[in-house]
C-alpha positions in Angstrom: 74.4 89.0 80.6 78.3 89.7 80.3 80.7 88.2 81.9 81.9 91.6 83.0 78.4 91.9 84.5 78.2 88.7 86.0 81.6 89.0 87.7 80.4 92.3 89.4 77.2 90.7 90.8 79.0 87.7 91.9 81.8 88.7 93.8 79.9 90.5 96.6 82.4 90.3 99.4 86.3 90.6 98.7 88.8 88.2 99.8 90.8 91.4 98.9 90.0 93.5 101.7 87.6 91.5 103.6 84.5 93.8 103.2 81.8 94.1 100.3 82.1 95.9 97.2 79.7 98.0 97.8 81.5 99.2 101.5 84.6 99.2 99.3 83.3 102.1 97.1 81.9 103.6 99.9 85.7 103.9 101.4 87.2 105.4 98.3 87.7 102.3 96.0 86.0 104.2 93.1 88.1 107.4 93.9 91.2 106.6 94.2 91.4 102.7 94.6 93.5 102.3 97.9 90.2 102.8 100.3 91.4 106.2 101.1 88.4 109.2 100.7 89.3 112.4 100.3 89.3 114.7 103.3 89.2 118.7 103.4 92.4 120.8 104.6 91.6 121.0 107.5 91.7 117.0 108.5 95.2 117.1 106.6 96.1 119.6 108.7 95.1 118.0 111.9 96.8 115.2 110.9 100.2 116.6 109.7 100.3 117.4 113.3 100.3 114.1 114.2 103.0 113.1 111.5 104.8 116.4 110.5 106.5 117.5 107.6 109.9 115.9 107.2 111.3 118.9 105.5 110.2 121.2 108.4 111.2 118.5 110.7 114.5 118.4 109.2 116.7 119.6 112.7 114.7 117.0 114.8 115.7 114.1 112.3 119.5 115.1 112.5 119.7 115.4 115.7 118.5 111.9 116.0 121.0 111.0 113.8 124.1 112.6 114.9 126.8 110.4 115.9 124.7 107.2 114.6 124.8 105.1 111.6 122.1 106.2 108.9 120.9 103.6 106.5 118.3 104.8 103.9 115.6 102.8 102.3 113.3 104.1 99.1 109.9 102.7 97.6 110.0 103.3 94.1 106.6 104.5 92.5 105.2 107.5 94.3 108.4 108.1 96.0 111.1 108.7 93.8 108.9 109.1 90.4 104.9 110.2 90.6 102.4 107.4 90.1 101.8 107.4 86.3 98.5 106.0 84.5 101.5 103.5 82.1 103.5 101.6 84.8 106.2 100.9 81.8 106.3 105.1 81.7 107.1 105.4 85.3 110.7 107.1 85.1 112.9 108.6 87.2 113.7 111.9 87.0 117.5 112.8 86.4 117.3 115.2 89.5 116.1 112.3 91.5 118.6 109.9 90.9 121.3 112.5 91.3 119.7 112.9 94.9 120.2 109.3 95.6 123.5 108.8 94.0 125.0 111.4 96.4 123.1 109.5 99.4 124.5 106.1 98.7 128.2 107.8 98.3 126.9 108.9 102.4 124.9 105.9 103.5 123.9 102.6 102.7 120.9 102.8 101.0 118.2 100.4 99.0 115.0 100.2 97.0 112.7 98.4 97.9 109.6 97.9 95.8 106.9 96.0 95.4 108.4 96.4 91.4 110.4 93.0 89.7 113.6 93.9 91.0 115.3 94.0 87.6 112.4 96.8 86.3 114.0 98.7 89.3 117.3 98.5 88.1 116.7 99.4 85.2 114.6 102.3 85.7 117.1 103.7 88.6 120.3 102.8 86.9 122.4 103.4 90.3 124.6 99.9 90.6 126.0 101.2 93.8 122.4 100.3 96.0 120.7 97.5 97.7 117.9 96.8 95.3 114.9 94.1 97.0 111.8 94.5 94.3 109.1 92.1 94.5 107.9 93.4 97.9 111.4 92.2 99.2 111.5 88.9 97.9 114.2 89.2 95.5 117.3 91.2 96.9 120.7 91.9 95.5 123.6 94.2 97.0 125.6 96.6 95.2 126.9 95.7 92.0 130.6 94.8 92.5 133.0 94.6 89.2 130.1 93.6 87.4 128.7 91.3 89.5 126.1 91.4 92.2 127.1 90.3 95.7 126.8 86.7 95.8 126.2 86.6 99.4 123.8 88.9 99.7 121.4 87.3 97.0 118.3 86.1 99.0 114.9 85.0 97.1 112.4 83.1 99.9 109.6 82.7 97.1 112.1 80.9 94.8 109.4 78.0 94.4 106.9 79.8 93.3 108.5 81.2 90.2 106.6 78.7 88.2 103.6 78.9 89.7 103.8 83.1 88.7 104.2 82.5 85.6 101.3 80.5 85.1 99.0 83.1 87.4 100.5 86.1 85.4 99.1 84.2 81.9 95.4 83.1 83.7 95.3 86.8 85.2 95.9 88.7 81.7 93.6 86.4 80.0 90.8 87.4 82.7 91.1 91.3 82.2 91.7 91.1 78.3 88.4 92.4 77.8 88.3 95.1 80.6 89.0 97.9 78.7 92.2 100.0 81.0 93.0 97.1 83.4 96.7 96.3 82.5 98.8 93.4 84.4 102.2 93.2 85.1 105.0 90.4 85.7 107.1 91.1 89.2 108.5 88.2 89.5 107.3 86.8 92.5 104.3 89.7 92.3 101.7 89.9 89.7 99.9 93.4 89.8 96.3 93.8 88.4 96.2 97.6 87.1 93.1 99.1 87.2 93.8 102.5 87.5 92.4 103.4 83.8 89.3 101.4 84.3 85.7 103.0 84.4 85.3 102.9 88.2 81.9 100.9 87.4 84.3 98.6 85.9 86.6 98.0 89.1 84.4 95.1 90.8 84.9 93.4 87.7 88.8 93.5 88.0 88.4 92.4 91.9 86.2 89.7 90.3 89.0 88.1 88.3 91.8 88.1 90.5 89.8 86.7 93.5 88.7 84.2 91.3 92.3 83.7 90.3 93.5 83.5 93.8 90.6 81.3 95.0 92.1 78.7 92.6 95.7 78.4 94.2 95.4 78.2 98.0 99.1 79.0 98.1 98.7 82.8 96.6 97.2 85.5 98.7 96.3 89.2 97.3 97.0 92.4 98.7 95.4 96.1 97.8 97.7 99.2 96.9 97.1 102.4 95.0 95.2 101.5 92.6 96.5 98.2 92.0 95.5 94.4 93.3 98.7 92.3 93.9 99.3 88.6 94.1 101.9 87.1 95.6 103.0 83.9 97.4 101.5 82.8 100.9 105.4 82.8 102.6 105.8 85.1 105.8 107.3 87.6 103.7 107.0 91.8 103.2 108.6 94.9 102.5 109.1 94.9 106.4 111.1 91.6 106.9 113.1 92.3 103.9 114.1 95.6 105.5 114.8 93.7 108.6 116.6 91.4 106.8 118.9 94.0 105.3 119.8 95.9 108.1 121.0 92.1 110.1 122.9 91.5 107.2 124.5 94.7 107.3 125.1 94.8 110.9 123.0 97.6 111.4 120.9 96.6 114.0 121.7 98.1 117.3 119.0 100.9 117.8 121.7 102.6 119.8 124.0 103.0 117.2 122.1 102.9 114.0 119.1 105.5 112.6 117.1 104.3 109.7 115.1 105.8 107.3 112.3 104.5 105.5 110.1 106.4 102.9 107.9 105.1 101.3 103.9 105.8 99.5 101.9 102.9 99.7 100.4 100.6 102.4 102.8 98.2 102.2 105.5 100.4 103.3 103.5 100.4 106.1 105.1 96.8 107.5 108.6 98.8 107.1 107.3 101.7 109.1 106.0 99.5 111.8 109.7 97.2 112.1 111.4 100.5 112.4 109.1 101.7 115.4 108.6 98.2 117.1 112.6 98.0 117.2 113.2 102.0 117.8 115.7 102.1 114.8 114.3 105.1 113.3 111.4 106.1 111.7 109.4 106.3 108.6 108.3 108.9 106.2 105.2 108.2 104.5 105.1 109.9 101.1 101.1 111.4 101.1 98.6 114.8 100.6 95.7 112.5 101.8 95.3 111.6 106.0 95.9 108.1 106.7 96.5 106.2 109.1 99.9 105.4 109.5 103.3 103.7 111.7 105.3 106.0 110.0 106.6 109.7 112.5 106.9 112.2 109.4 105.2 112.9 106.2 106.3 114.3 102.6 103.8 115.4 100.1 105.2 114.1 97.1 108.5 113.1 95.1 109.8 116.5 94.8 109.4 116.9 98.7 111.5 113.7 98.9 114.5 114.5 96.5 114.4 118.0 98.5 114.7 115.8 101.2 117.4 113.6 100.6 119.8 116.8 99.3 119.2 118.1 102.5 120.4 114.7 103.9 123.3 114.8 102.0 123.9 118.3 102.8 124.2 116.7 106.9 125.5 113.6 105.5 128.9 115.7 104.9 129.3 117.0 108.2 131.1 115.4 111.1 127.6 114.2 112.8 127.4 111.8 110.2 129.2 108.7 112.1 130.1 107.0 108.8 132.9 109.3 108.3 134.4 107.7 111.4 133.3 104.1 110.7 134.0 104.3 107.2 131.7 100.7 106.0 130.0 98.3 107.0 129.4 94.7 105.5 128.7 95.0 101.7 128.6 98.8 102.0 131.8 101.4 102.4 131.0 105.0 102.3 132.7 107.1 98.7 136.1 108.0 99.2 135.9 111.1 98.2 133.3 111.9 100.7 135.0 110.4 103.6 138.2 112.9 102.4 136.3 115.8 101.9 135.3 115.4 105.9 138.7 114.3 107.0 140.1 117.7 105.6 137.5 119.4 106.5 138.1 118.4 109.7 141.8 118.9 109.8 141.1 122.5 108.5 138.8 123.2 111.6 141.5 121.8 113.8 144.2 124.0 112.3 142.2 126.9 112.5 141.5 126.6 116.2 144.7 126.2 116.9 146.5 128.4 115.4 144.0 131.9 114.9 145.2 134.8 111.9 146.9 137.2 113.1 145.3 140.3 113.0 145.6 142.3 109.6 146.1 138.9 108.3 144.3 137.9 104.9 142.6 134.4 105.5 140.5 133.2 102.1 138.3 130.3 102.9 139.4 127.9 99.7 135.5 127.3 98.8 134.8 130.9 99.1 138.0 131.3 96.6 136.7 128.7 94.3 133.0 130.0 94.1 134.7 133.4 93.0 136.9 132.2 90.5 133.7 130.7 88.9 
């Protein structure tokens, strides 16, 4: 008998997920890995109703926004880039960093990703955001004259850096001869691939990083899309980190601040749930498959969200965007050239009710008269 073999018999109820295997591939681990089944149209349907689209939504969302503070926070994978079968290969389209370059010259925004928050970087390649990878355990700001901000540097699994190490080495070992499984070094976050396995092969992977994880009290293991993670036992998620953030960048008051969270995965879901528990926003889980969910809208996928975001920025440069009065806020200050376009913008509107044309007069709009001369 193989060891792949034996591993699949043995581990009969996950420490994962807290139910058998065998209930485990009843609930979609076989399909799609995240214990989500497929449903028909008609249950997505019934279900956008619930959550709606945030594209069709778009009005409601700015109207909850108007005259308030917008901060904007992003999952990575199967937000901003679709979930690849290579994690290395998971890049960022240049439309979709375009789309969040012209939101963070509009509002403070951040990654957050269960990703090692240096793999964000580098795949994003946008110094001006907040950037907290390893499911919000290792957070920089914006990167000032070459430097991150100091002060805003916060890692609450520093400890356990060793320890990682060490786990990521006994977990690739384990898989080695589980032909697709892949695993990958987030820092404070080591993720068990599986996503290219045979499904009959899946147990086996579950096999190996309980096994793992039974061995150092001080880990605990979490289930996303296709993907086991291991991390740290410290009181620690992609939810306090965003709570985190938004004290740090005194943006806290749910009177004066709207935030927005999208994000794909489950553990987006501890985001979602700050943002409703303290009524400063909402979430927008990134999904074609019902689930249940904290978050108020959905988006089916990252082209919805990039069409999302330039229609943020498109509200972003109007005067219902309070930042253009405010200006910054503690480690954040909106682009100049944004807050001038507004300012003359709304010095132009001003003039223009104040003094009407005369009649017979010939009044050309100056971005009218630039379009033309293009």
């Amino acid at each position: 008998m193989d060891g792949a073999h034996t591993l699949r018999q043995a581990a009969l109820v996950s420490r994962v997920s807290f139910e058998p295997l065998s209930m485990l591939e009843q609930n979609g681990l076989t399909r799609d890995g995240s214990g989500v089944s497929a449903q028909s149209d008609s249950e997505f349907e019934a279900w956008r109703e619930e959550h709606p689209c945030a594209l069709h939504s778009f009005d409601q969302i700015a109207a909850l926004a108007a005259n308030k503070l917008v901060a904007v926070f992003l999952d990575y994978d199967g937000t901003l880039t679709p979930i690849v079968s290579n994690p290395d290969l998971a890049l960022m389209s240049d439309h979709a960093r375009a789309a969040v370059r012209r939101v963070a010259q509009l509002f403070p925004t951040a990654i957050i990703s269960g990703r090692g928050r240096e793999k964000v970087q580098q795949f994003v390649q946008l110094a001006e955001l907040y950037y907290a990878g390893s499911h919000g355990m290792d957070i920089v700001g914006p990167d000032v004259e070459g430097t991150p901000h100091a002060d805003l540097a916060f890692q609450p699994a520093a400890q356990y850096e060793p320890l990682m190490d060490a786990v990521y080495e006994e977990l690739a070992a384990g898989v080695a001869q589980i032909a697709g499984s892949s695993v990958e070094h987030n820092k404070f976050c080591v993720s068990v691939h599986f996503r290219n396995c045979d499904p009959d092969d899946y147990p086996a992977v579950v096999g190996v990083v309980e096994a793992v994880a039974a061995a150092h009290p001080e880990l605990r293991v979490t289930r996303g899309r296709k993907v086991l993670e291991v991390r740290p036992q410290v009181d620690w998620d992609k939810g306090t980190a965003l709570a985190h953030l938004l004290e740090l960048l005194g943006l806290a008051d749910p009177d004066r601040v709207v935030c927005l969270y999208i994000g794909d995965d489950r553990t987006d879901e501890d985001a979602f749930k700050v943002l409703a528990e303290r009524r400063l926003g909402g979430g927008i889980l990134v999904s074609t498959k019902p689930k249940p969910t904290a978050a108020l809208w959905t988006l089916r996928d990252p082209a919805e969200v990039a069409a999302f975001l330039n229609r943020l920025v498109a509200w972003g440069q109007t005067n219902d965007n309070l930042w253009h009065s405010v200006g910054s806020c503690t480690g954040w200050a909106m682009c100049p050239s944004m807050r001038r376009r507004s300012q003359e913008a709304t010095l132009q509107a001003r003039a223009a009710v104040a003094c009407p044309a005369p009649a017979g007069c010939n009044v050309t709009d100056s971005s009218s008269a630039g379009r033309g001369a293009r």
